[in-house]
C-alpha positions as CSV (number, residue, x, y, z in Angstrom):
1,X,-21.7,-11.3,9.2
2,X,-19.3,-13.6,7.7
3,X,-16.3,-12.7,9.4
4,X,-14.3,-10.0,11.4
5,X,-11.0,-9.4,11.6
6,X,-8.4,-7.1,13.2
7,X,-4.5,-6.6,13.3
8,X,-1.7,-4.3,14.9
9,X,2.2,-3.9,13.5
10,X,5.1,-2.0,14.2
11,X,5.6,0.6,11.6
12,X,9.6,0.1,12.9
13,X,8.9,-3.3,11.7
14,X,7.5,-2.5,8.2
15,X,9.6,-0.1,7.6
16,X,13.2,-2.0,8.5
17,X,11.6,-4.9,6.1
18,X,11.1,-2.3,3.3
19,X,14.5,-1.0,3.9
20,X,16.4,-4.3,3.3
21,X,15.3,-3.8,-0.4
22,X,15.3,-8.2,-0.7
23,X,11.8,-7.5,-2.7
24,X,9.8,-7.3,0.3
25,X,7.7,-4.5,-0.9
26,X,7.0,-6.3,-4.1
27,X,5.8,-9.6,-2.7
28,X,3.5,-7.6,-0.5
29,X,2.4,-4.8,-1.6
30,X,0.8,-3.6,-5.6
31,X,2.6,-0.9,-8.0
32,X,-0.8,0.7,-6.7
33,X,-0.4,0.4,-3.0
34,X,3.3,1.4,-3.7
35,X,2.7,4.3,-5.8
36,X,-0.1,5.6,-3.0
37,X,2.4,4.8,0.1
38,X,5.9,6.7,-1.3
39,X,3.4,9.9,-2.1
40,X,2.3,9.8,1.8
41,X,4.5,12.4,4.3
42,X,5.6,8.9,6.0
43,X,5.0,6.2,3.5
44,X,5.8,3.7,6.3
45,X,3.1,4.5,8.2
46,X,0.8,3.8,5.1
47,X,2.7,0.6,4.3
48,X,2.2,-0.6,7.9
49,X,-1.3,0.3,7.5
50,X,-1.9,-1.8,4.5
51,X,0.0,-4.8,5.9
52,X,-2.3,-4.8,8.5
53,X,-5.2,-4.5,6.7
54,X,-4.6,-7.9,4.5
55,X,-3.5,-9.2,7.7
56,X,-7.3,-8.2,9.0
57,X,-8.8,-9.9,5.7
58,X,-7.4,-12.6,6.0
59,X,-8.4,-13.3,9.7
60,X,-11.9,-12.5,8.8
61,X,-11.9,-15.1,5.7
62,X,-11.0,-17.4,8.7
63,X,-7.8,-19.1,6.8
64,X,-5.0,-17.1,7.7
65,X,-2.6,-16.5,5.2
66,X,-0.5,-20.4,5.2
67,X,-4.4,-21.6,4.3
68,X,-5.6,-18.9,1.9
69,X,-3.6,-19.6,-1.4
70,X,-4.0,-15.9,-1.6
71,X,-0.4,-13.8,-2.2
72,X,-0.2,-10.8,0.1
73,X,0.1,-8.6,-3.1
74,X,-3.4,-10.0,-4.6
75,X,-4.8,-8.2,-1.8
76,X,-5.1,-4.5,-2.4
77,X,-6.1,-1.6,-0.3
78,X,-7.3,1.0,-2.5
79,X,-8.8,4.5,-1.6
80,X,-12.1,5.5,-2.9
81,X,-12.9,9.4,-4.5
82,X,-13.9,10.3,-1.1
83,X,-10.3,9.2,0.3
84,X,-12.4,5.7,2.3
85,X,-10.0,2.3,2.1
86,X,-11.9,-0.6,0.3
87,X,-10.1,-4.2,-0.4
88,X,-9.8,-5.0,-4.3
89,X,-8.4,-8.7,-4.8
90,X,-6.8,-10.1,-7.9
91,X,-4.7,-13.5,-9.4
92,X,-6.0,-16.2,-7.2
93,X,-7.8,-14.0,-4.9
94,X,-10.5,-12.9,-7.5
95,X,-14.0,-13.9,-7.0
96,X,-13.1,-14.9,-3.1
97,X,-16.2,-12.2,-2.2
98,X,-18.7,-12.8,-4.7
99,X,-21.9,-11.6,-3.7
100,X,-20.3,-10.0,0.1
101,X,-19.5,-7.0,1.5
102,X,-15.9,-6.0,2.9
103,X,-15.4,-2.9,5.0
104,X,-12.4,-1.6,6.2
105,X,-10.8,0.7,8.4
106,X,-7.4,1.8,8.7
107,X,-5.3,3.7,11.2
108,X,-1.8,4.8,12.5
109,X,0.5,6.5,14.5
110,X,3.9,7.2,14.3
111,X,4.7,3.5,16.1
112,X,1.8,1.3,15.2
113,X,-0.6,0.4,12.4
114,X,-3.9,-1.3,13.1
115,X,-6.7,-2.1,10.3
116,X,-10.6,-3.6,11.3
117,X,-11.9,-5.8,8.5
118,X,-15.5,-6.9,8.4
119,X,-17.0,-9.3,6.1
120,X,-20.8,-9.2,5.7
């Protein structure tokens, strides 16, 4: 195992930094993740979700996000046929995973987000 990661947010917190409309969303999210999140009965939730999730990676790379030259929007959390979250990374975040593994897991409640990232 390379690294493990694991985070927890405030959907309240997402959501009121969503709401301010200063391009939030963009910087952090993809038109993907975006597209996925507004379809969701509380896009919020799935927001906060994601959020954590890159938070996760990014723990389990070790570098945090101030040490990753990684945007937050390079980082995308992407559903599989079968409906399972996997991390696709773009821009400057390309080609960090070569040859490992990166599982994921995602969950939330109407308050909090948490996401589990393992890298093998």
């Amino acid at each position: 195992m390379t690294g493990i990661g694991t985070d927890i947010v405030e959907v309240d917190r997402i959501a009121s930094k969503i709401q301010k409309g200063q391009g939030f969303r963009e910087l952090v999210f993809s038109p993907a993740e975006i597209a996925y999140c507004e379809k969701q009965a509380d896009a919020y939730q799935s927001y906060a979700a994601r959020f954590a999730a890159k938070e996760a990676f990014l723990k389990a790379l070790g570098t945090g996000w101030g040490g990753s030259g990684m945007q937050f929007n390079e980082i995308e959390i992407r559903n599989n046929e079968a409906g399972k979250p996997e991390i696709h990374l773009s821009g400057n975040a390309a080609g960090r995973l070569e040859g490992r593994q990166v599982l994921v897991s995602l969950s939330h409640v109407k308050t909090m987000a948490m996401a589990t990232v393992v890298i093998l």
